[in-house]
Biopython code that builds the backbone (N, CA, C, O; Angstrom):
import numpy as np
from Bio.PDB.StructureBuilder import StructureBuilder

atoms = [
    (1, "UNK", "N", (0.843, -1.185, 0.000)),
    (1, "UNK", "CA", (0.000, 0.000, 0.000)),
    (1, "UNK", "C", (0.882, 1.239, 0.000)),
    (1, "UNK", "O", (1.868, 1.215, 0.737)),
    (2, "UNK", "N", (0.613, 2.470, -0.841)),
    (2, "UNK", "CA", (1.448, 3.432, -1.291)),
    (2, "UNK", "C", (0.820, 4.372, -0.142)),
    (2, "UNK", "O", (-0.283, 4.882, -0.338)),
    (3, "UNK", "N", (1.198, 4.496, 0.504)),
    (3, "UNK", "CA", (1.442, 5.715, 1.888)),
    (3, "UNK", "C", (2.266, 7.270, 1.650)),
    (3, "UNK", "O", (2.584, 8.078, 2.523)),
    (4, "UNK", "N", (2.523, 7.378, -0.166)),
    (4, "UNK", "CA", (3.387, 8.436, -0.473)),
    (4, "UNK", "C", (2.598, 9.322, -0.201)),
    (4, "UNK", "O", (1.584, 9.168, -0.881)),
    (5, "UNK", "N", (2.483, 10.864, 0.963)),
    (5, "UNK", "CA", (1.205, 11.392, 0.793)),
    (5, "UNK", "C", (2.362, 12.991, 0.268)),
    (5, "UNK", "O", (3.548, 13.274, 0.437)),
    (6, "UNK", "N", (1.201, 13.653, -0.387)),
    (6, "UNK", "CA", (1.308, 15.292, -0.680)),
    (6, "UNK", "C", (0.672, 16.276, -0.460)),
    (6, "UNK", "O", (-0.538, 16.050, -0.480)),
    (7, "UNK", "N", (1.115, 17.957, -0.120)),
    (7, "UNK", "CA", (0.369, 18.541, 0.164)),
    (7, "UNK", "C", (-0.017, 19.031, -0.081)),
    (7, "UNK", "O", (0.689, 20.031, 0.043)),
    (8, "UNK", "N", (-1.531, 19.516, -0.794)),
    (8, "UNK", "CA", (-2.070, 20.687, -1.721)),
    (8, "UNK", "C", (-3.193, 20.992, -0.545)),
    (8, "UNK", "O", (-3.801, 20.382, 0.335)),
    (9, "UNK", "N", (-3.092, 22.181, -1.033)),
    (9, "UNK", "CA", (-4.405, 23.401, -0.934)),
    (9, "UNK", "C", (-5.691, 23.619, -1.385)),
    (9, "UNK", "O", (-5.737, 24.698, -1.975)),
    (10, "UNK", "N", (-6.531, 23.171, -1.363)),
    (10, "UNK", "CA", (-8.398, 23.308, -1.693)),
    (10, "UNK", "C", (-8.835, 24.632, -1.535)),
    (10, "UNK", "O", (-8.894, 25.174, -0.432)),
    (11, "UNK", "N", (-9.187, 25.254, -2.741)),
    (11, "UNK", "CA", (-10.539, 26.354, -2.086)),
    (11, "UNK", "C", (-11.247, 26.170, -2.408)),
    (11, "UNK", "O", (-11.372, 26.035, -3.625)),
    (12, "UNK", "N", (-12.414, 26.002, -1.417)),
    (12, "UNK", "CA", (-13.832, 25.923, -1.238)),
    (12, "UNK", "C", (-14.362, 27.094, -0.845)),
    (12, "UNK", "O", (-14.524, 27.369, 0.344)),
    (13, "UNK", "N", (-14.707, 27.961, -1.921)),
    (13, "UNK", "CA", (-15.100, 29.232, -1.896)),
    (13, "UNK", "C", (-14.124, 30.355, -1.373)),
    (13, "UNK", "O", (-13.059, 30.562, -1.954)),
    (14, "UNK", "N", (-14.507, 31.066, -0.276)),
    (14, "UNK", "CA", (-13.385, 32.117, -0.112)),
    (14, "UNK", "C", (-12.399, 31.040, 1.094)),
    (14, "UNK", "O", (-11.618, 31.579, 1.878)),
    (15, "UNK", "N", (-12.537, 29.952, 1.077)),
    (15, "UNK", "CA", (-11.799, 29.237, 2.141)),
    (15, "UNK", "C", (-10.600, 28.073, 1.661)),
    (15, "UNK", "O", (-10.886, 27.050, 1.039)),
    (16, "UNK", "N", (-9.417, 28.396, 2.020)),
    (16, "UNK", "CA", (-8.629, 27.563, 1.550)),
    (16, "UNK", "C", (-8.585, 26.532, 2.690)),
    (16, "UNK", "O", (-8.857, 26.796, 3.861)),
    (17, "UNK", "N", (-8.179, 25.223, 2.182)),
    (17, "UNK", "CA", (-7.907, 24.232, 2.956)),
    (17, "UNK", "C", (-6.902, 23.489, 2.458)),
    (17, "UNK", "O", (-6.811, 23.070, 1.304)),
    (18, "UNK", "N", (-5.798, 23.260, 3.765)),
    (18, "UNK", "CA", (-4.608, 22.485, 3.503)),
    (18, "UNK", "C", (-4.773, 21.131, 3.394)),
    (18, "UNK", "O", (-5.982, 21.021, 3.599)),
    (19, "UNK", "N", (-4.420, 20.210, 3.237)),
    (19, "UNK", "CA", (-4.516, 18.536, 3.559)),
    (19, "UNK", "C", (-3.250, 17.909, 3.007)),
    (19, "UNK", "O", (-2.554, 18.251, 2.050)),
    (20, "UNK", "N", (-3.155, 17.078, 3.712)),
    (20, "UNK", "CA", (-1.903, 16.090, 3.416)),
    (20, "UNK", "C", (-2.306, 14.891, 2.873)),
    (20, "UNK", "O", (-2.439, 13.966, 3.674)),
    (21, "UNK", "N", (-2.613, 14.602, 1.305)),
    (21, "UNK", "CA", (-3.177, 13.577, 0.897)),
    (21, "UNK", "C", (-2.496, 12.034, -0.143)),
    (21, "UNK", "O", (-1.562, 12.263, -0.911)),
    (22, "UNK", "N", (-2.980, 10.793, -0.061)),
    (22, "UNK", "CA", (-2.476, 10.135, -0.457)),
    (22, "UNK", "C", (-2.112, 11.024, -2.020)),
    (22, "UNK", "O", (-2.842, 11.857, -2.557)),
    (23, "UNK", "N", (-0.599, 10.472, -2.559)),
    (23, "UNK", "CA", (-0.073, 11.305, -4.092)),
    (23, "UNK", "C", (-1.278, 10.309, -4.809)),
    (23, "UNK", "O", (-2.241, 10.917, -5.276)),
    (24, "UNK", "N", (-1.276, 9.143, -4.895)),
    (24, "UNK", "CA", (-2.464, 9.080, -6.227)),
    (24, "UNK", "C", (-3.840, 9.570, -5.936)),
    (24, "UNK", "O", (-4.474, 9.498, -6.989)),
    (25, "UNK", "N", (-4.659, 10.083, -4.875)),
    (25, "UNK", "CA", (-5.807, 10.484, -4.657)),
    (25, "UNK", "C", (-5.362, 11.598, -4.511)),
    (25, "UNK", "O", (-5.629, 11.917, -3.352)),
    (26, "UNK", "N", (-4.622, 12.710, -5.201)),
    (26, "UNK", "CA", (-4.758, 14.107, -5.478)),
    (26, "UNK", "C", (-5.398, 14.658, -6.380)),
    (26, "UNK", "O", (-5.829, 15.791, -6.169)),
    (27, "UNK", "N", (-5.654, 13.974, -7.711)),
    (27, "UNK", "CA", (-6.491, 14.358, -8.830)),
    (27, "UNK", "C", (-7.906, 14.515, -7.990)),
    (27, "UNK", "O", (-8.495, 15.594, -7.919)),
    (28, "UNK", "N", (-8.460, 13.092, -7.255)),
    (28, "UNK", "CA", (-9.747, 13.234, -7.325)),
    (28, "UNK", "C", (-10.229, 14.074, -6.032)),
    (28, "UNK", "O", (-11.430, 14.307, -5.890)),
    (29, "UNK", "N", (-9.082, 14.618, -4.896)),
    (29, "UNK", "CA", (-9.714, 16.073, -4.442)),
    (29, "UNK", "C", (-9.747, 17.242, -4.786)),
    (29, "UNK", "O", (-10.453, 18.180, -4.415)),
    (30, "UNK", "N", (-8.704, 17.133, -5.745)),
    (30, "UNK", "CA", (-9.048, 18.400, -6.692)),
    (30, "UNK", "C", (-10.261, 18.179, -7.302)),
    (30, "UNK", "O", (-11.099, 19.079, -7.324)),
    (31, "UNK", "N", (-10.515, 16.872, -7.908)),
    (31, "UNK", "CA", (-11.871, 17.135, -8.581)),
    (31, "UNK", "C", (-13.179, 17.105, -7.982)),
    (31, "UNK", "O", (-14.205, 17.350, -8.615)),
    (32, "UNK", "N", (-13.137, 16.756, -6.570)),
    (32, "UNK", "CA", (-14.136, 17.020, -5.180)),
    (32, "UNK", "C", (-14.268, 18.267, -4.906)),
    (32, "UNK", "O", (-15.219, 18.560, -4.181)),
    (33, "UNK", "N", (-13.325, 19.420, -5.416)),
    (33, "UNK", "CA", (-13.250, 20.522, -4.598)),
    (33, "UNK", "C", (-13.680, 21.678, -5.833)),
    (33, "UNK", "O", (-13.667, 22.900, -5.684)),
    (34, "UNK", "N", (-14.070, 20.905, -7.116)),
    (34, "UNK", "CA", (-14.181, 21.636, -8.362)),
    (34, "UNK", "C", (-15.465, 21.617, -8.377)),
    (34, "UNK", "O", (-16.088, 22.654, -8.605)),
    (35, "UNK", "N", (-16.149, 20.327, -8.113)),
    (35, "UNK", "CA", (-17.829, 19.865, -7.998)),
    (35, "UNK", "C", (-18.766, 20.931, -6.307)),
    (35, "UNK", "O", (-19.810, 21.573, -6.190)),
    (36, "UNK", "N", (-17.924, 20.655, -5.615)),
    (36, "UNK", "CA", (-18.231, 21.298, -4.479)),
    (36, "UNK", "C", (-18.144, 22.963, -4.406)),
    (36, "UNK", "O", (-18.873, 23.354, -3.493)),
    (37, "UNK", "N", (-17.629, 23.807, -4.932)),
    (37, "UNK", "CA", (-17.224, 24.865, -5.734)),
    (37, "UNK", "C", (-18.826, 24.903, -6.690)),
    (37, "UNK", "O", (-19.899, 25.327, -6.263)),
    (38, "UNK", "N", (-18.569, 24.364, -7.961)),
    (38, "UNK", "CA", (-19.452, 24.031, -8.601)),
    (38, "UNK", "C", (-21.495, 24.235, -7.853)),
    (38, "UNK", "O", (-22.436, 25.011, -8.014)),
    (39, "UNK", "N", (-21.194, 23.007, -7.071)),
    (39, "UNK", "CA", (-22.668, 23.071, -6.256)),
    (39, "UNK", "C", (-22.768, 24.336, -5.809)),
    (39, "UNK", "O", (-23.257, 25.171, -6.569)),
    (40, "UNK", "N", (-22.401, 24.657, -4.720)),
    (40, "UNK", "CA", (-22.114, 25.996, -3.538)),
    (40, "UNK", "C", (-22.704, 27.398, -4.526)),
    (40, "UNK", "O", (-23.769, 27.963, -4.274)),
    (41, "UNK", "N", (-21.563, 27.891, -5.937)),
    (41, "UNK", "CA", (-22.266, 28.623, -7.032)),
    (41, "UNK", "C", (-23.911, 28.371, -7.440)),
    (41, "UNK", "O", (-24.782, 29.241, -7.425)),
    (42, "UNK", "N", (-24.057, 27.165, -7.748)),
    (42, "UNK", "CA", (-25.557, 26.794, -8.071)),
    (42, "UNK", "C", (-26.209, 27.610, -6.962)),
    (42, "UNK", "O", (-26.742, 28.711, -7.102)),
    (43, "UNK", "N", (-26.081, 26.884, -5.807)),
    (43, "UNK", "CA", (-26.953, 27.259, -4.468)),
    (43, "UNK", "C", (-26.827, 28.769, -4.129)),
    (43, "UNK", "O", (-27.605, 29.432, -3.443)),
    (44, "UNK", "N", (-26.065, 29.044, -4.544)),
    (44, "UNK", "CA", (-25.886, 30.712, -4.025)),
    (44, "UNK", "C", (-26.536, 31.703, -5.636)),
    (44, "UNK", "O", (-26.889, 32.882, -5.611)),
    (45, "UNK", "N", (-26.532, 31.114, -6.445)),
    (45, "UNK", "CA", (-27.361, 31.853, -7.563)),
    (45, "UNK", "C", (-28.900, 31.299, -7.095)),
    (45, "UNK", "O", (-29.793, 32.144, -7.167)),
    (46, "UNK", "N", (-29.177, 30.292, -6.743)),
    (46, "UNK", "CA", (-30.361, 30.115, -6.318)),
    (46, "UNK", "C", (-31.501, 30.503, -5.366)),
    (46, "UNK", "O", (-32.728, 30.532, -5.464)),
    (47, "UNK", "N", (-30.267, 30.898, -4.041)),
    (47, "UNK", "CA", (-30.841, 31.803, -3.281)),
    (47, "UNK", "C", (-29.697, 32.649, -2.411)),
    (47, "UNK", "O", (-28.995, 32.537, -1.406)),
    (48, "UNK", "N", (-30.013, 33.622, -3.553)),
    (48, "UNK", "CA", (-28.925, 35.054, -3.163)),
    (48, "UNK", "C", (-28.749, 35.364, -1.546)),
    (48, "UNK", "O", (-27.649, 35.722, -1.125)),
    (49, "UNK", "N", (-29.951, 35.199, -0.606)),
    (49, "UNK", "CA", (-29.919, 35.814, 0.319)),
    (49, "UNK", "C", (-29.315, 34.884, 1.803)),
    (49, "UNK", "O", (-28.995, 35.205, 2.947)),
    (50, "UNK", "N", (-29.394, 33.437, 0.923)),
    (50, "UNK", "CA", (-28.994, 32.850, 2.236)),
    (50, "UNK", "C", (-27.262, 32.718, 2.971)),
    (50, "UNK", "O", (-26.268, 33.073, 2.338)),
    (51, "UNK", "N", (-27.216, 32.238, 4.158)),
    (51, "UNK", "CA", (-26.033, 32.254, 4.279)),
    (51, "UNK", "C", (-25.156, 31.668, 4.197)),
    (51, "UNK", "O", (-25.451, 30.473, 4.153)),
    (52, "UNK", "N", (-23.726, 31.918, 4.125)),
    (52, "UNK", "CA", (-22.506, 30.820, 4.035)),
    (52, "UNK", "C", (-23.106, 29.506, 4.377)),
    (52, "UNK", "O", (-23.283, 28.654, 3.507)),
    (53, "UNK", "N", (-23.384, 29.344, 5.466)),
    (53, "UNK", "CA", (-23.467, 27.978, 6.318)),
    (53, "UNK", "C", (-24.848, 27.022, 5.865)),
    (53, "UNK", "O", (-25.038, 25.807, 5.926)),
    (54, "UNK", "N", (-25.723, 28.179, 5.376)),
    (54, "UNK", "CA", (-26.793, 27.603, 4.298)),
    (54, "UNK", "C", (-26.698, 26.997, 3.131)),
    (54, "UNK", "O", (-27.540, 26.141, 2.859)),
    (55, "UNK", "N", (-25.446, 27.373, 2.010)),
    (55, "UNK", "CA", (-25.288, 27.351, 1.003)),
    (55, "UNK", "C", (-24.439, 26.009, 1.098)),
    (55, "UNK", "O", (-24.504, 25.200, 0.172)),
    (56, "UNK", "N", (-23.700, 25.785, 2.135)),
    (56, "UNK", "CA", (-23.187, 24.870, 2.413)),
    (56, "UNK", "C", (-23.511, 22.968, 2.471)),
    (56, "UNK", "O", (-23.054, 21.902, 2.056)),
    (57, "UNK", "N", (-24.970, 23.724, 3.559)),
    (57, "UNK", "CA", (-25.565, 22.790, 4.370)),
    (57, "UNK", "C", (-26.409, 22.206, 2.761)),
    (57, "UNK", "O", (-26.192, 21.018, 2.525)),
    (58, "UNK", "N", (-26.917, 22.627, 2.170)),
    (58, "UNK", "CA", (-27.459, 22.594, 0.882)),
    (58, "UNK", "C", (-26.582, 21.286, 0.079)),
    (58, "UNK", "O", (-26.859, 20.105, -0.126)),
    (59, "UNK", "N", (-25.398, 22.155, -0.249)),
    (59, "UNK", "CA", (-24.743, 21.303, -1.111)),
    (59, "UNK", "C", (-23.708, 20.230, -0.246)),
    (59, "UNK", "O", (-22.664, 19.875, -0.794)),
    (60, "UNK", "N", (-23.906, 19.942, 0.552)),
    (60, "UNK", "CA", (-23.421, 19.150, 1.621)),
    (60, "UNK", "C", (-24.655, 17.931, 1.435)),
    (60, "UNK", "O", (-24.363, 16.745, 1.279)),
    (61, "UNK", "N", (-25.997, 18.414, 1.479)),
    (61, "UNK", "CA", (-26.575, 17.519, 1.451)),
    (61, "UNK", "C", (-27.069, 17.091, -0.068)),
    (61, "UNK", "O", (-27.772, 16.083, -0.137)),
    (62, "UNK", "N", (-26.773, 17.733, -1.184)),
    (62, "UNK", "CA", (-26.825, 17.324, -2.434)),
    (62, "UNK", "C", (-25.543, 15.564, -2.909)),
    (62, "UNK", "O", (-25.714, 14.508, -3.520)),
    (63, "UNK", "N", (-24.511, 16.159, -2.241)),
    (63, "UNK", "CA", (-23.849, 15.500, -2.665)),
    (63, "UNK", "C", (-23.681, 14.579, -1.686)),
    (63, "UNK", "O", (-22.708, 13.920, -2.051)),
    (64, "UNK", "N", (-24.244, 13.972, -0.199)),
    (64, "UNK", "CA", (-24.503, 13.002, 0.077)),
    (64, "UNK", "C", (-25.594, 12.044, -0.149)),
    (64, "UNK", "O", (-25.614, 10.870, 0.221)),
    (65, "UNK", "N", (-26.924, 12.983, -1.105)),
    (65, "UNK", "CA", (-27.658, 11.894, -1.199)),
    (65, "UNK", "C", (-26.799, 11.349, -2.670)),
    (65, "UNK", "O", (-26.744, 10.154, -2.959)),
    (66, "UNK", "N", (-26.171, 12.416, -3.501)),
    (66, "UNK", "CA", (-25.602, 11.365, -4.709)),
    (66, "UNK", "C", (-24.794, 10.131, -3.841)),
    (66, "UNK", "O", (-25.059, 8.979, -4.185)),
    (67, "UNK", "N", (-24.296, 10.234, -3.272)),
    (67, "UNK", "CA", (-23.398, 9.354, -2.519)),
    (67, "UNK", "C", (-23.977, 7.719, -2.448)),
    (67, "UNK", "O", (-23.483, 6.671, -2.865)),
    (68, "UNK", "N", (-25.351, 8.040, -1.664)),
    (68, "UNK", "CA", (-25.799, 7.100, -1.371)),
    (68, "UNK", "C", (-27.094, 6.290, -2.495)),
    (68, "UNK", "O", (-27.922, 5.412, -2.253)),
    (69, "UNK", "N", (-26.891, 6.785, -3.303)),
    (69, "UNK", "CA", (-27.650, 6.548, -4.447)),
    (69, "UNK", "C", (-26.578, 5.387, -5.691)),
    (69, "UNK", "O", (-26.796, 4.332, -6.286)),
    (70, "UNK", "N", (-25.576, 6.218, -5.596)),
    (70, "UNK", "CA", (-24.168, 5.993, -6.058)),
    (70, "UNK", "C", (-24.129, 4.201, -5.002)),
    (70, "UNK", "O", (-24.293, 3.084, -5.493)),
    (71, "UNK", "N", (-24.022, 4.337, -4.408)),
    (71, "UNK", "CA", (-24.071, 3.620, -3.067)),
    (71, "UNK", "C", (-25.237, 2.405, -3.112)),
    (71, "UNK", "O", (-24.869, 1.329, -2.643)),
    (72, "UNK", "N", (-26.530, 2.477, -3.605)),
    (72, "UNK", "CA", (-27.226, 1.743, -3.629)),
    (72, "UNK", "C", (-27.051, 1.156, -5.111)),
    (72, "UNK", "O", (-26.818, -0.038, -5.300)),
    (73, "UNK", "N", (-27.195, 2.191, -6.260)),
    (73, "UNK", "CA", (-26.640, 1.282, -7.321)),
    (73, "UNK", "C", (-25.839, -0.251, -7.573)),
    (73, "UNK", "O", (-26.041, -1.338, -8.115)),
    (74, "UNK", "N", (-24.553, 0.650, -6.597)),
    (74, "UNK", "CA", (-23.339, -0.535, -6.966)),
    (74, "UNK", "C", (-23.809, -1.685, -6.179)),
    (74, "UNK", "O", (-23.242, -2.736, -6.480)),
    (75, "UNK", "N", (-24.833, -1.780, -5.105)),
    (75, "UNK", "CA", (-24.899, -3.024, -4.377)),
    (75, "UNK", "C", (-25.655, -3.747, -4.888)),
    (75, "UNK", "O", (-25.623, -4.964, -4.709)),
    (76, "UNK", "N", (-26.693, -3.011, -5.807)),
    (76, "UNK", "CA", (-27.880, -3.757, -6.280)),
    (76, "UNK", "C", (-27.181, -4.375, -8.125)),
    (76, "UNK", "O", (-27.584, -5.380, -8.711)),
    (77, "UNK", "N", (-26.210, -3.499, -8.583)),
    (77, "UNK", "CA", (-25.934, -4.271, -9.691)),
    (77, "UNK", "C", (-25.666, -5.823, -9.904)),
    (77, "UNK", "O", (-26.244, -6.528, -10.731)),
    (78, "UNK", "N", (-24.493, -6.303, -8.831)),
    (78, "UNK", "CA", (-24.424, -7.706, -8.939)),
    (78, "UNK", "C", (-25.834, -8.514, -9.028)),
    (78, "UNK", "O", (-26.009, -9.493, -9.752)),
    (79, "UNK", "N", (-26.778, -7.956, -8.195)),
    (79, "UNK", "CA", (-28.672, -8.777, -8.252)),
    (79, "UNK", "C", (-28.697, -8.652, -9.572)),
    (79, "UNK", "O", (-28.448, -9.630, -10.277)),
    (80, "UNK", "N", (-29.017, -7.365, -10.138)),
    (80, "UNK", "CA", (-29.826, -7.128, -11.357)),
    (80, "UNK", "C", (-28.748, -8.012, -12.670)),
    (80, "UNK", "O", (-29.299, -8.421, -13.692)),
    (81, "UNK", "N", (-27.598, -8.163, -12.510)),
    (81, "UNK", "CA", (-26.942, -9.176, -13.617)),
    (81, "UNK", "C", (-27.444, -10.563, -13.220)),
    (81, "UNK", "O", (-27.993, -11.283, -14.054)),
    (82, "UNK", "N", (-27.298, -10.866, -12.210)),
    (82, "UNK", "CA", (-27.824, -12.460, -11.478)),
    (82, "UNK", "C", (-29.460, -12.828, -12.477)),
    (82, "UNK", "O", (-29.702, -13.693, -13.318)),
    (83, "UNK", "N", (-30.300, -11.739, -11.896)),
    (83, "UNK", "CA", (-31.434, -11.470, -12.357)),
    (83, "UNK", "C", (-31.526, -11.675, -14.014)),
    (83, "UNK", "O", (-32.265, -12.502, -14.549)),
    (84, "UNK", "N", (-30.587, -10.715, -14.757)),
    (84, "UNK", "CA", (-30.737, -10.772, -16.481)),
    (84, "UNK", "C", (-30.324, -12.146, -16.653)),
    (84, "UNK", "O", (-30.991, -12.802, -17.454)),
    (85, "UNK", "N", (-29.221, -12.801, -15.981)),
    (85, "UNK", "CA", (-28.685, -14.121, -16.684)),
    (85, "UNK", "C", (-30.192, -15.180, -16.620)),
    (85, "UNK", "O", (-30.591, -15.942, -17.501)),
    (86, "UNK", "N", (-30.800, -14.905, -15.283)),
    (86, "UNK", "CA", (-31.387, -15.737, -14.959)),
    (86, "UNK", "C", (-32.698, -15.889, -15.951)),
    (86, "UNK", "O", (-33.377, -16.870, -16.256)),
    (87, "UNK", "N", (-32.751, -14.691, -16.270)),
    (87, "UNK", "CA", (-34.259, -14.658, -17.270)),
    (87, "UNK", "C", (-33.789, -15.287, -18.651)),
    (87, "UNK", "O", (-34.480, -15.837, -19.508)),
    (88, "UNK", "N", (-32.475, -15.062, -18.627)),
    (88, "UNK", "CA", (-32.367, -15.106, -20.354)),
    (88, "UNK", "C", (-31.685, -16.727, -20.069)),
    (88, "UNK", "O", (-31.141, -17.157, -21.086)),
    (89, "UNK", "N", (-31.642, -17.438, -19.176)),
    (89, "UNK", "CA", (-31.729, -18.671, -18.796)),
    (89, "UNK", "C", (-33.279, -19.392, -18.963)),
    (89, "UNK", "O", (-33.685, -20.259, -19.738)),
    (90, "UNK", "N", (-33.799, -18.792, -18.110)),
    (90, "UNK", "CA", (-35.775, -19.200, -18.388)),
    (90, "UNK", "C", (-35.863, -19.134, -19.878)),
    (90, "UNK", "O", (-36.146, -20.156, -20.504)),
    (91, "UNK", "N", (-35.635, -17.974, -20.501)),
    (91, "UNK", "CA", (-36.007, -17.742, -22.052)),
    (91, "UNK", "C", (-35.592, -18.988, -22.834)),
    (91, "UNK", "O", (-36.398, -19.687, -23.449)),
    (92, "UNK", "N", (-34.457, -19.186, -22.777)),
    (92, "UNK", "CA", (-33.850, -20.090, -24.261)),
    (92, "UNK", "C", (-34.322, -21.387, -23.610)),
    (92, "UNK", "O", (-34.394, -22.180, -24.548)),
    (93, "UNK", "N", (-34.760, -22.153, -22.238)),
    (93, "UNK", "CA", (-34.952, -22.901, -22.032)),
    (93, "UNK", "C", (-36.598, -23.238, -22.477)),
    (93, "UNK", "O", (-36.821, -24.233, -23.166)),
    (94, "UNK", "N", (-37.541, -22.486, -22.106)),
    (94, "UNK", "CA", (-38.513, -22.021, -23.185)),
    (94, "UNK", "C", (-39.070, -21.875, -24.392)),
    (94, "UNK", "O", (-40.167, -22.112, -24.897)),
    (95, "UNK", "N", (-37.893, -21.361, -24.782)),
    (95, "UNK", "CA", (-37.566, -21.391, -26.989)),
    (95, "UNK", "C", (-37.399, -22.868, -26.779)),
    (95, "UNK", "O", (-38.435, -23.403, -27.175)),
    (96, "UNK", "N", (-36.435, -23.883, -26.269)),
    (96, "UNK", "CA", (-36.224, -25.070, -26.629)),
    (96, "UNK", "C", (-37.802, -26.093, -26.375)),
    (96, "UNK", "O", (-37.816, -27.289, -26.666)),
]
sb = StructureBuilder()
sb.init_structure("model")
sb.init_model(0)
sb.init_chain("A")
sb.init_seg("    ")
for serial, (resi, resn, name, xyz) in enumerate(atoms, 1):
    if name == "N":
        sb.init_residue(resn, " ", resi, " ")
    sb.init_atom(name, np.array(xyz, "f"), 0.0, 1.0, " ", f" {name:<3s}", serial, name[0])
structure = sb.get_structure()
C-alpha cells in the first residue's frame, strides 16, 4: 500500500484548505473541490440571500444523497446481472 502522501491546498469558496493527501488520490480532491465549488455557485445563484453555512448545508446535502444513491446502485448491480442471466436462462430454455 502506497502511503506516499502530498500537500495541496483546496478552495472551497473564499476558504482555503490544507490537507496532506495520499499522491495518487490528489487528482480526485481536486476534482471534489471543483464539484463542491461548482454546487455551492448553483446554491448561491439560487438563493442570493442565504447564508454561508446555508449554502453549504445545501450542497453538503446534495452531494450526500448522490453518494448514497451511487451507493445503492453498486450493491444492487451484482442482483440485477444475477437477475438478467437468470431470465435469459428461463427464455432459451422455453424457446427449446
Amino acid at each position: 500500500m502506497n502511503t506516499d502522501k502530498q500537500h495541496i491546498n483546496l478552495h472551497l469558496d473564499a476558504h482555503t484548505v490544507g490537507l496532506d493527501v495520499p499522491r495518487e488520490q490528489e487528482p480526485n480532491y481536486r476534482k471534489a473541490a471543483e464539484l463542491l465549488n461548482r454546487r455551492y455557485q448553483y446554491y448561491l445563484k439560487l438563493r442570493p440571500n442565504a447564508s454561508a453555512e446555508q449554502l453549504w448545508m445545501y450542497t453538503a446535502l446534495e452531494v450526500a444523497v448522490a453518494l448514497q444513491s451511487d451507493a445503492r446502485e453498486k450493491s444492487i448491480a451484482p442482483i440485477e446481472k444475477a437477475l438478467n442471466e437468470l431470465n435469459q436462462l428461463i427464455t432459451n430454455t422455453i424457446k427449446q
